[in-house]
C-alpha positions, 0 to 999 in steps of 0.5 A: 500500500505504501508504494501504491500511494508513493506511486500516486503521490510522485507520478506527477512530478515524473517519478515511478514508484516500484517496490518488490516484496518477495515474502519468504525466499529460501537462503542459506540462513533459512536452512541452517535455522530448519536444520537447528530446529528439526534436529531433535526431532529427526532433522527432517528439516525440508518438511519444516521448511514446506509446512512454514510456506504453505502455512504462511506464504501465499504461493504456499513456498518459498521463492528462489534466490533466482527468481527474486534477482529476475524481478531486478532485471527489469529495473537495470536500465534505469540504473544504467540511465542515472535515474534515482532508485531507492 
């Protein structure tokens, strides 16, 4: 909601607003804590991580780092351009 009301604000002035907001995405950090907190009960660590996900996630798991990084792709010419992101 904040994007969409920073869109609306600044488009007038010429500036577009994007924001990514990838939810769970699976990192080393995320198994190494699975792996701690399943490991006195089996160590069934992927489980854990599959039960979080469509517990909580709305596309039920977790993304990839790769798939997070494609969203970027788009957002490289105006870097490329000097035009200001945050």
């Amino acid at each position: 909601m904040l994007s969409k009301n920073m869109a609306t604000e600044f488009i007038k002035d010429g500036i577009r607003v994007n924001a990514i907001n990838p939810g769970f995405v699976l990192t080393p950090d995320w198994i190494k804590t699975a792996k701690q907190l399943t490991s006195a009960t089996g160590g069934d660590w992927q489980a854990y991580i599959d039960n979080l996900a469509k517990e909580n996630a709305p596309i039920g798991r977790f993304s990839s780092l790769e798939e997070i990084a494609d969203f970027f792709v788009p957002l490289v010419p105006a870097i490329v351009s000097d035009q200001h992101i945050l």
